[in-house]
N, C-alpha and C positions, 0 to 999 in steps of 0.2 A: 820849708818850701818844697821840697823831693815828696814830701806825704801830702801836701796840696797839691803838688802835680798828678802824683799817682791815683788821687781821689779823683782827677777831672778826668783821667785817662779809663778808668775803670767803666764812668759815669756814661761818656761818650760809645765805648764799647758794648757796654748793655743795649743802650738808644739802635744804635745797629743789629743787634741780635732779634730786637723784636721788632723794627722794621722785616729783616729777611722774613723772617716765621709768618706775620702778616701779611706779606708781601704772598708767600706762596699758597696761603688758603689754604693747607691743608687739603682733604681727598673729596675737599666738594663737587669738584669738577666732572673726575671722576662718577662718582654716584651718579651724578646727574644724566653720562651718556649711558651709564648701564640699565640705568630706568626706561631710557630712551627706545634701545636695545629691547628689552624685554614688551614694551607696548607694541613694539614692529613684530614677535614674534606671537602676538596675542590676537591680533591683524590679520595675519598671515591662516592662522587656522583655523579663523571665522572664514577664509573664504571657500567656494566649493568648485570643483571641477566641473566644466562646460565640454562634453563630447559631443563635435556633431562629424555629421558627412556631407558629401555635395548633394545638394537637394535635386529632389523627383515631383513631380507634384501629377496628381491624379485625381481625373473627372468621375464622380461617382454618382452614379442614378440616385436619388431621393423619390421615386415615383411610387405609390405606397406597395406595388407589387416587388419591388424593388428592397424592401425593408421584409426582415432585418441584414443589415449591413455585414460588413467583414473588414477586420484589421485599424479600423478608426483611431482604435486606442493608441494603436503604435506614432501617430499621426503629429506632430508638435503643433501646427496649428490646420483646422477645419473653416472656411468659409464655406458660407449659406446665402446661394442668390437664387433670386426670383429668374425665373428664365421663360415661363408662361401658363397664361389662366390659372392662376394662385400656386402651381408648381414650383418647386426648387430643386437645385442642383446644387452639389456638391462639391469643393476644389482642397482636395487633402495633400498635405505637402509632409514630405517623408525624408527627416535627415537625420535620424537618430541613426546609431547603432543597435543590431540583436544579434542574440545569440541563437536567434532558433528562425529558419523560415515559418512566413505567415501570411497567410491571404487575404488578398485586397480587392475591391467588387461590391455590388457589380459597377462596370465601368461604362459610362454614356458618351457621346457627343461633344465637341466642344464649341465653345461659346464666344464669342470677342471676347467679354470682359472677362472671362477664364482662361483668355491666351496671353491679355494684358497683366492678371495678377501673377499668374507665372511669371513672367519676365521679371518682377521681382527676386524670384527664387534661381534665378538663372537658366529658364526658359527651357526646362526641361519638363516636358508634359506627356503623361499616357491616357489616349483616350480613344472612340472608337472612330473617329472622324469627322468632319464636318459640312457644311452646304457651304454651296458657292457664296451665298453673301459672306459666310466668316471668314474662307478664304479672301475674298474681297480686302474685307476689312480688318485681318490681320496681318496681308501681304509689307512686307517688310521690318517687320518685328521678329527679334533675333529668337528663334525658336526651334529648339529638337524634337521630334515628336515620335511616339511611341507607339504605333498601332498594328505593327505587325503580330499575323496570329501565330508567329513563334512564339512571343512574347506573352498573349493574352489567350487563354483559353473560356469555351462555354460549358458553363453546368449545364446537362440534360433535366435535373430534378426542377429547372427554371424555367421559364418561353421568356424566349427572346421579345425585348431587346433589355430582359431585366438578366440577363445569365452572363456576361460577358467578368471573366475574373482575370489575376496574374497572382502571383507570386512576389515574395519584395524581390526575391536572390533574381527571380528568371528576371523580374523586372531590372533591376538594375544590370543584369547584363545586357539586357537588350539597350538599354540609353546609354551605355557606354560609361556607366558610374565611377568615379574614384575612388576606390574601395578606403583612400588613407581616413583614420581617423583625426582629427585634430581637438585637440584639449587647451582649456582656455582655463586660468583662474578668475575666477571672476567675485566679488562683494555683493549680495543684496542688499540693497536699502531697505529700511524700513518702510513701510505704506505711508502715507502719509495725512494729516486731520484732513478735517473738513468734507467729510463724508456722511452719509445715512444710510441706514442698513440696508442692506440688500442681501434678504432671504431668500427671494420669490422672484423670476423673470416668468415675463410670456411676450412673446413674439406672433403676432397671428399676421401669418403672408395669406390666408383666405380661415373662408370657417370649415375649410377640413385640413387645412395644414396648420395646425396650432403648437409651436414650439416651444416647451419651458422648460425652466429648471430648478431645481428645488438645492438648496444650502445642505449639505454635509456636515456638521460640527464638525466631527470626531476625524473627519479625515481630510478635514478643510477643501472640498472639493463642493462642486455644482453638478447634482445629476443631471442625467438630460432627460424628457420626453415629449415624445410627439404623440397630440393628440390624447391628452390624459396617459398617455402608455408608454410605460421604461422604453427606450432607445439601446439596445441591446446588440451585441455581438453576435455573430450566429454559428460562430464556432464554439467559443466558450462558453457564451451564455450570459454574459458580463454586463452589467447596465455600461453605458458609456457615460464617460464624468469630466468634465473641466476644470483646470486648476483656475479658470478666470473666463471671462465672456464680456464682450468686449461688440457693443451695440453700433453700429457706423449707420447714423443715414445720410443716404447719397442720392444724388439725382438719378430718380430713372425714366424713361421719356416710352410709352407707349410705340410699337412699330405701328405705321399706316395701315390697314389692313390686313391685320394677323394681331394673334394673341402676344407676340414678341415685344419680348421691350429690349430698351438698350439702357445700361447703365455705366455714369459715370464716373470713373474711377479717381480722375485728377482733380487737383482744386481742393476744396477745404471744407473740414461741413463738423458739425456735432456728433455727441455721440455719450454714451455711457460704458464706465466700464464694474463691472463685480464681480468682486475678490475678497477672502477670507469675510466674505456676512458683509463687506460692505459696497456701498454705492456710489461711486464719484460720476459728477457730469464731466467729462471728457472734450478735446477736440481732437479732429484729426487734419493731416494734409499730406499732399502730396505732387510734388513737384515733378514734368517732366522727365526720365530718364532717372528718378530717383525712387525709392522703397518711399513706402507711405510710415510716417511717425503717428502717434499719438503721446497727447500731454496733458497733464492732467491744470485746471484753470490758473495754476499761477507760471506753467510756463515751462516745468519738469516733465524730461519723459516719462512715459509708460514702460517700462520694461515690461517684456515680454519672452525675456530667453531660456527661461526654466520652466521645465512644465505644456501642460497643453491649453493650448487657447482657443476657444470658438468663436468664430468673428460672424456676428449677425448680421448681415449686410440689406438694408430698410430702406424705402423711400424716404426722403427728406420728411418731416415732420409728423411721419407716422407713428 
C-alpha cells in the first residue's frame, strides 16, 4: 500500500515539474525582444541628418545678359516664372548652411507671385524693388524685405540693371537671419513604381528661352541648360544640376495692356516630376495660408527635403 502511495506521489510530482518548465517557455521571449532591439537599431542608421536654417529667398534676373548666374548651387530649391514676353525670373530660396561665403546675383525686381511663393518660406525676400501695382497687390502679406544697398552691392564689369549682387553672410545680416542650425533625423522612402523614364526635359517659355535638362547617371543628378548651353556658375565655372525637377502648370492670365502676366499660385493643377532617370505625372495643391504639397497619383507625397529642386512653373496645359 505505502509503495502504491509513493508511486502516485512521485507520478503527480513529475506532472508538475513539466507543467512549470512548459509553463515558462524557456528564453523565447527573451530573443524575441532582442531581435526586436536590433531591427530598431538597423533603422536608426539608415536614417540621415536634415540641417537647415531660416530661410531667405532671392529674386534673381534670368535676362540672357543676366547669365551666367552666381551661387544657384547653394540654393535648396530654384523656381522659374514667366514674368514677361517669353522672359523669366528667378525665386532661389536659401536655407542650408556653409562653410564658406558665396555670392548670389544678379538680383531683379519683384513680382506678386514672387512675394506670394515667399510667404511660403517665411516671407523673407531680397530683391531690388518693386512698381506700384505689386505694391498694390502684395499690401498685406506678411513680408521682410531686403533691398537696402548695405546689403546688395553692383558689379562694374556688369550694366545695370543685370549687376546688382550680395553676399549670403551680408545677406543674412541684413534680414535679420537666425543664425541657429536645426538638425532633423529623417528616413527616405524609396521612389516609388509606376513611372517611365525620364532622361530628357525641355521646357520652352518662348523660342529663345528654351530650358532642359539632360540625366546624370553616375551622379544621379539633372544638368541644366538654357538654350542648348550648360547653365553654369560664374564663379566656379560649375554647370548647375538638380537632384529632381519638378514641372507645375498653373494658371497664368495675360495683363490688359502690357506684356505682364499674372500667375496663380492657389488651387490645384498637374504636373510632372523627375528623379533618378525617372518620370511620374504628379499633382500639386495649395491651400490658402498653407505651403503648396505635391503627390504623386495614388495620393503620397512628394518629398522634397534633401537635395535641390528646380520647380518649372508652366501655363496650364503647355
Amino acid at each position: 500500500m505505502k509503495k502504491w502511495l509513493f508511486i502516485l506521489g512521485l507520478g503527480i510530482l513529475l506532472s508538475l515539474t513539466s507543467v512549470f518548465f512548459i509553463g515558462c517557455g524557456g528564453n523565447d521571449i527573451p530573443e524575441e525582444i532582442e531581435e526586436e532591439q536590433e531591427e530598431e537599431e538597423i533603422d536608426e542608421e539608415e536614417k540621415i541628418t536634415l540641417e537647415k536654417m531660416q530661410p531667405i529667398c532671392v529674386v534673381i534676373n534670368n535676362a540672357s545678359a543676366a547669365r551666367p548666374h552666381s551661387g544657384l548651387q547653394q540654393a535648396s530649391g530654384v523656381y522659374e516664372f514667366l514674368v514677361e514676353g517669353g522672359i523669366t525670373r528667378l525665386l532661389a530660396v536659401f536655407d542650408e548652411p556653409h562653410e564658406e561665403d558665396y555670392i548670389i546675383g544678379p538680383i531683379r525686381s519683384l513680382r506678386p507671385y514672387f512675394a506670394h511663393q515667399a510667404v511660403e518660406y517665411g516671407g523673407m525676400v531680397a530683391h531690388s524693388g518693386f512698381s506700384s501695382r505689386t505694391r498694390e497687390m502684395i499690401s498685406g502679406l506678411n513680408l521682410k524685405h531686403v533691398t537696402s544697398s548695405s546689403y546688395l552691392w553692383r558689379d562694374s564689369s556688369r550694366n545695370a540693371p543685370h549687376n546688382l549682387y550680395t553676399h549670403i553672410e551680408k545677406l543674412q545680416r541684413g534680414a535679420g537671419i537666425d543664425l541657429e542650425v536645426t538638425e532633423e533625423k529623417i528616413t527616405l522612402e524609396e521612389l516609388p513604381e509606376g513611372y517611365e523614364e525620364g532622361l530628357e526635359i525641355e521646357v520652352a517659355y518662348s523660342p529663345s528661352n528654351r530650358v532642359s535638362y539632360t540625366y546624370h547617371t553616375e551622379s544621379e543628378t539633372y544638368l541644366r541648360f538654357v538654350n542648348g548651353n550648360p547653365s553654369r556658375d560664374r564663379e566656379s565655372g560649375d554647370q548647375y544640376y538638380a537632384d529632381r525637377v519638378i514641372i507645375r502648370e498653373t494658371r497664368h492670365e495675360n495683363v490688359s495692356g502690357s506684356s505682364l502676366v499674372n500667375v496663380y499660385l492657389e488651387g490645384e493643377g498637374a504636373g510632372y516630376l523627375y528623379e533618378k532617370g525617372r518620370k511620374y505625372s504628379i499633382k500639386w495643391e495649395k491651400k490658402p495660408g498653407e505651403k503648396t504639397n505635391y503627390y504623386y497619383q495614388d495620393g503620397t507625397p512628394v518629398d522634397v527635403r534633401v537635395g535641390t529642386t528646380w520647380y518649372q512653373v508652366v501655363r496650364t496645359g503647355s
